[in-house]
KEFIMAR-360225 format. One line per field, with one value per residue (C-alpha): residue in one letter; residue number from 1; x, y, z. Coordinates in steps of 0.25 Angstrom, whole numbers, plus 5000, padded with zeros to 4 digits. Example, Ala and Ser with C-alpha at 12.3 -4.5 7.8 and 13.67 -1.06 7.14 Angstrom:
// residues 2
rest (A  S)
nr (1  2)
px (5049  5055)
py (4982  4996)
pz (5031  5029)
***
This chain:
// residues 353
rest (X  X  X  X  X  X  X  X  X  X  X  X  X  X  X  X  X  X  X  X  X  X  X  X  X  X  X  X  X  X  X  X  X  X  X  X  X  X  X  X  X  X  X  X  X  X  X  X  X  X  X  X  X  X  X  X  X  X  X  X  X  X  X  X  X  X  X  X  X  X  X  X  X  X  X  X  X  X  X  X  X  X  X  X  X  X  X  X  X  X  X  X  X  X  X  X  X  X  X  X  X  X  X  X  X  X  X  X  X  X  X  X  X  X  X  X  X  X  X  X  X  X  X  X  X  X  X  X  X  X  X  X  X  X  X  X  X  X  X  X  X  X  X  X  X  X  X  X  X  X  X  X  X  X  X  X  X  X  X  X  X  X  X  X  X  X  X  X  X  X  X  X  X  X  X  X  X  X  X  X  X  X  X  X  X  X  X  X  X  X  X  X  X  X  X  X  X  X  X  X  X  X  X  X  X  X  X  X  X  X  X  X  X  X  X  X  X  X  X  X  X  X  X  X  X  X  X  X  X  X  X  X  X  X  X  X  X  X  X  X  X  X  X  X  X  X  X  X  X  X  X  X  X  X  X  X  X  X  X  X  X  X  X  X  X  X  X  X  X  X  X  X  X  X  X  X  X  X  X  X  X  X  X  X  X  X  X  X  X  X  X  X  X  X  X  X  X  X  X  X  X  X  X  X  X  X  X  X  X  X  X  X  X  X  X  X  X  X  X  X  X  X  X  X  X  X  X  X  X  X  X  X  X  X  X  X  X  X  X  X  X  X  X  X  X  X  X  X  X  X  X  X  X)
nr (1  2  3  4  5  6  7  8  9  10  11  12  13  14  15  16  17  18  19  20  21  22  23  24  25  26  27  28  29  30  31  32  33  34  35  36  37  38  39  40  41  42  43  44  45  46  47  48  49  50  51  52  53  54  55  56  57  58  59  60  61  62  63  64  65  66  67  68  69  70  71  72  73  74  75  76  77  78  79  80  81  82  83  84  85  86  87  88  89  90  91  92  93  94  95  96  97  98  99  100  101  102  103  104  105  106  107  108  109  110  111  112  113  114  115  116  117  118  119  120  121  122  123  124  125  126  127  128  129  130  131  132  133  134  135  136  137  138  139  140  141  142  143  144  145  146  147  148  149  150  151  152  153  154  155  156  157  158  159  160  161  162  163  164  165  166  167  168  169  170  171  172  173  174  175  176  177  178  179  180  181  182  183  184  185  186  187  188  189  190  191  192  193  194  195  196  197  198  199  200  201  202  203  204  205  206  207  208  209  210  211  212  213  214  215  216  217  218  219  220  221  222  223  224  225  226  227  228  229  230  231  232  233  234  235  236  237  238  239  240  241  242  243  244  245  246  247  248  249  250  251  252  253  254  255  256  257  258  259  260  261  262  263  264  265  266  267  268  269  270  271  272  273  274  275  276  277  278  279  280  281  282  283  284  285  286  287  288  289  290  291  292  293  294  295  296  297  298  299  300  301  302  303  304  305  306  307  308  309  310  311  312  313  314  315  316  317  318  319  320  321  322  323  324  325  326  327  328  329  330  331  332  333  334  335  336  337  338  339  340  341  342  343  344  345  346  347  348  349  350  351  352  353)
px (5000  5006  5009  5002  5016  5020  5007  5010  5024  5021  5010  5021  5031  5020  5018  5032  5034  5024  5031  5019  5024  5024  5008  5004  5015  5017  5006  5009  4997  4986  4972  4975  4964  4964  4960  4969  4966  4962  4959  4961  4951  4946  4941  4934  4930  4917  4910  4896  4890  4876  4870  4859  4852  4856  4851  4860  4851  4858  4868  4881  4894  4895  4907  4917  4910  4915  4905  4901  4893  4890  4891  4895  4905  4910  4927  4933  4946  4947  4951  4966  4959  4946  4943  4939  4927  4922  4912  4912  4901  4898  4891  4883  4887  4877  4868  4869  4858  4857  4843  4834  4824  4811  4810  4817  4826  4825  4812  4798  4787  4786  4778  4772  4765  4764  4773  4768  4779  4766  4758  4746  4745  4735  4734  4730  4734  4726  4731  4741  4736  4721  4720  4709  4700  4700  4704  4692  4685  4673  4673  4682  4689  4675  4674  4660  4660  4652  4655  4660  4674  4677  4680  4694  4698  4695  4704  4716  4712  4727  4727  4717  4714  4704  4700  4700  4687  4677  4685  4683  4692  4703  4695  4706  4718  4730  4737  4727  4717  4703  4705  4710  4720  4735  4741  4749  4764  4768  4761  4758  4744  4745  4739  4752  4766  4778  4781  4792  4797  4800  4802  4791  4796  4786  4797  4808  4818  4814  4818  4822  4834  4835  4834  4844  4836  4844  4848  4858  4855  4864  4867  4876  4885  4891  4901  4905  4917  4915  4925  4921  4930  4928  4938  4942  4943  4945  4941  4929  4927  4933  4946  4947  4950  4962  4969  4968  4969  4984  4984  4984  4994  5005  5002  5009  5000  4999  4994  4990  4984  4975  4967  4958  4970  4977  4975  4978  4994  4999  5007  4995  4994  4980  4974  4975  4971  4959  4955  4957  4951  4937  4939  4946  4934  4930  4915  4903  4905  4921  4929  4943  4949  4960  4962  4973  4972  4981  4980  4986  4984  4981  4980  4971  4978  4971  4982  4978  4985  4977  4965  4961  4971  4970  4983  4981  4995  4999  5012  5018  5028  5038  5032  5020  5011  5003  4991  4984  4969  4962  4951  4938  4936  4945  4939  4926  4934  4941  4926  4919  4930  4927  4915  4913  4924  4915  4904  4911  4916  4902  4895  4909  4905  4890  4892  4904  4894)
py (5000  5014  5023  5036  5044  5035  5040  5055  5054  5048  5061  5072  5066  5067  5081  5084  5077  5084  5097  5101  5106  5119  5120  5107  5106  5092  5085  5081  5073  5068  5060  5047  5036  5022  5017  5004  4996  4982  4976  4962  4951  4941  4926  4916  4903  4900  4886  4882  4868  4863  4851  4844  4831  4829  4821  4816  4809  4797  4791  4799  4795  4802  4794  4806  4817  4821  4812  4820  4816  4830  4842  4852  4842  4840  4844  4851  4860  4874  4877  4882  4893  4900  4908  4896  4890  4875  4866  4852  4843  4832  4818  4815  4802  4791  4800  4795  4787  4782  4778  4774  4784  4780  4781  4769  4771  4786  4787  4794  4796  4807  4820  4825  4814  4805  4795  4794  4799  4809  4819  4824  4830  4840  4830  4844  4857  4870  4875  4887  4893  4892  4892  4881  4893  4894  4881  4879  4890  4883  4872  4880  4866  4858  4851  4857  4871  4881  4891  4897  4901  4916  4923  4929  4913  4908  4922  4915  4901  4896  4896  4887  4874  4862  4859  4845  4847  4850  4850  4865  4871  4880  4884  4876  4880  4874  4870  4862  4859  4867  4857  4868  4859  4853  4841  4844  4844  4838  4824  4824  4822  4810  4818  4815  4821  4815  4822  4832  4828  4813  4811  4801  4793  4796  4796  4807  4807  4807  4821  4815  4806  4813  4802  4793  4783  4785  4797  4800  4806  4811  4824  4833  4843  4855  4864  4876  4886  4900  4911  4924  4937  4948  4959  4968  4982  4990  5001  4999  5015  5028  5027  5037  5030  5037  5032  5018  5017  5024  5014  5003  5008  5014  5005  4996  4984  4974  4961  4947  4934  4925  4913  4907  4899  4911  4920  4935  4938  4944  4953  4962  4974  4974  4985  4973  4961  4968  4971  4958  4950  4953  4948  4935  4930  4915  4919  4909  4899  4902  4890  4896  4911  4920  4933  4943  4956  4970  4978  4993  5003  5017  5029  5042  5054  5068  5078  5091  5099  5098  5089  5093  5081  5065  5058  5042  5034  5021  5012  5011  5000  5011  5022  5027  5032  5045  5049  5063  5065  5077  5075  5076  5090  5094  5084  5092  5106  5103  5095  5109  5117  5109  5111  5124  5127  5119  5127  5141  5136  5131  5145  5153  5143  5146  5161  5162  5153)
pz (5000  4995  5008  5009  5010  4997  4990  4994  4990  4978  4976  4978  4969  4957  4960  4961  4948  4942  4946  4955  4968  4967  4963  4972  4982  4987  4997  5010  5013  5003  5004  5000  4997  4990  4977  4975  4963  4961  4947  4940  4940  4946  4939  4948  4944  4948  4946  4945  4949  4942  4943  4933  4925  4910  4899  4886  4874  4871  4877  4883  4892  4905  4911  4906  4915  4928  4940  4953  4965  4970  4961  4973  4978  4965  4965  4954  4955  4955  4939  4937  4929  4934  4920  4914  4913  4913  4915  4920  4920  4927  4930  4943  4947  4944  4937  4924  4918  4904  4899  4886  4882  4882  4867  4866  4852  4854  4844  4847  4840  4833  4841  4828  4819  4830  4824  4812  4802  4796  4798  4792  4779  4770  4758  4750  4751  4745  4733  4734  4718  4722  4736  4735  4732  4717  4714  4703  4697  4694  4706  4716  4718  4722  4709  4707  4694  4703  4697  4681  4678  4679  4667  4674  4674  4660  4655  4663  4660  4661  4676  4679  4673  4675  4688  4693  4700  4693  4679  4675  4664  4668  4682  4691  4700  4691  4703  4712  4699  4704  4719  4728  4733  4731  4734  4747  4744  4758  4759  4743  4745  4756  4769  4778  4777  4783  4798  4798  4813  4811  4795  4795  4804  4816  4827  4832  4841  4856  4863  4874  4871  4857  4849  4857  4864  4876  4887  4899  4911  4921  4932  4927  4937  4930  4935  4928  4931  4925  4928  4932  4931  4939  4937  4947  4948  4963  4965  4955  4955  4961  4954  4942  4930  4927  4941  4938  4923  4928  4939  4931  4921  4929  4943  4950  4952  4961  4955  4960  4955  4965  4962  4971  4980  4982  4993  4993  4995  5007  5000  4994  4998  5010  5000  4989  4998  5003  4988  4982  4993  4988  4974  4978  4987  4980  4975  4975  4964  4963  4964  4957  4955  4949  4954  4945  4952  4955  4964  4963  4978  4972  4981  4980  4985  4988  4991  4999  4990  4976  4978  4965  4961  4964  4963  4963  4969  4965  4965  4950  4944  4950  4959  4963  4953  4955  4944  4946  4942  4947  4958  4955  4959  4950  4940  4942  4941  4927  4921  4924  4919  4906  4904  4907  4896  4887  4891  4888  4875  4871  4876  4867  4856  4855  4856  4846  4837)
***
């Protein structure tokens, strides 16, 4: 931890560097707060147990899987790398059961013609030309003249011919011959049509063991590891951006790497231990960890002599580092002077216009 008379010193040196003594003087006391820095990330392994009945259509060979007794009980190692993830799956022991389907051969009667290969089909179907509504002009397709040929038909006697009806000359539809109705093109006329779902053969294969005639049973544990990262950032706010982007780039930075076996070093600074402590406890579910952290202190220093400046100390690869940002007062003082030299050139502007 960087002493309060090391921060200070380090203050006075940047303003007598900066050739700032005769407007600042140097301090001889200073407000000092902490701001240290911790950031890396954090990747925990954390594993999930289910439990639950399967079912394979056909037959299948289990005697490779992995066999428990109780899944909770069951023993596995912590992985050597917890951002990777896996699933293991495994047999309950003596819950395998292998049995024939009821079908027998795997073969059911077909659920839509009933087993009978068919289904029912229109014999006829109505005329697409005529409609079945002007199939005869002079029987209107029930084989019985009723009526005399319009004059507008025997002027375009080439579209109708005889009907096969009641025999009237050029009066008929040329496509169903004055009956109204076609053979159907499906079933050719034989009122049945092959069924689409089996092929005619009046069976299809039983949902249940797909076809197989046979199924496995058994209870299958399941334990999946999935990593989770969280990254770490201290403090989360209150920290200009400027400080620590400058922190980072010119800092000193302590660094360690943990995994869940290894307990914080005594060597750590307290101001680091009590940080870290919180992010390595084992979390619900967490069976393995890897911790790469650094940890940087970072002082705040007010100084009575100009508080209308911030200086922000912290240990560098050689010496202490000292960055200047102006407080927020100050901030305050140079946003307004700003704008309102914005605003007068907008007003000169205008009135020159």
């Amino acid at each position: 931890m960087l002493s309060k008379t090391d921060i200070l010193q380090a203050v006075r040196q940047h303003i007598a560097e900066r050739g700032e003594v005769p407007k600042l003087g140097l301090p001889a006391s200073g407000e000092i707060t902490w701001h240290s820095l911790l950031e890396g990330t954090v990747v925990r392994c954390m594993e999930t147990r289910t439990e639950g009945e399967q079912i394979h259509r056909g037959r299948i060979d289990l005697s490779g899987h992995p066999q428990y007794d109780s899944l909770e009980r069951y023993r596995l190692a912590p992985p050597k790398d917890p951002a990777i993830t896996t699933t293991l799956r495994l047999v309950q022991r003596g819950s395998v059961k292998e049995d024939p389907c009821p079908c027998g051969n795997g073969k059911v009667a077909c659920s839509r013609c009933q087993g009978r290969g068919e289904l029912p089909c229109a014999a006829t179907t109505t005329c697409s030309d005529c409609r079945g509504i002007d199939a005869c002009l002079r029987c209107d397709g029930t084989g019985h003249r009723t009526r005399k040929a319009p004059e507008e038909v025997r002027q375009a006697v080439d579209e109708r011919v005889t009907c096969k009806k009641c025999g009237a000359f050029e009066a008929a539809c040329s496509t169903c011959r004055g009956r109204g109705h076609v053979t159907c093109s499906t079933c050719q006329g034989r009122g049945t049509r092959e069924c689409p779902d089996c092929a005619g053969e009046g069976t299809e294969p039983h949902k249940r063991c797909a076809g197989t005639g046979h199924t496995v049973t058994w209870t299958e544990g399941t334990i999946r590891r999935q990593p989770r990262t969280d990254k770490i950032k201290w403090p989360e706010s209150g920290l200009p951006y400027m400080a620590r982007q400058h922190a980072r780039e010119y800092g000193a930075w302590r660094k360690t790497s943990l995994t869940h076996k290894d307990s914080v070093p005594d060597g750590l600074e307290n101001e680091f231990k009590a940080l870290l402590k919180p992010h390595l406890k084992p979390r619900d579910g967490e069976i393995a960890r890897e911790a790469d952290l650094r940890y940087l202190p970072l002082a705040r220093v007010v100084v009575p002599e100009h508080r209308h400046r911030v200086y922000y100390v912290y240990p560098g690869r050689s010496t202490l580092q000292v960055l200047v940002l102006p407080s927020l007062q100050r901030t305050w003082q140079i946003a307004g002077a700003v704008l309102g030299g914005l605003v007068v050139l907008y007003l000169l502007s205008r009135l020159l216009s």
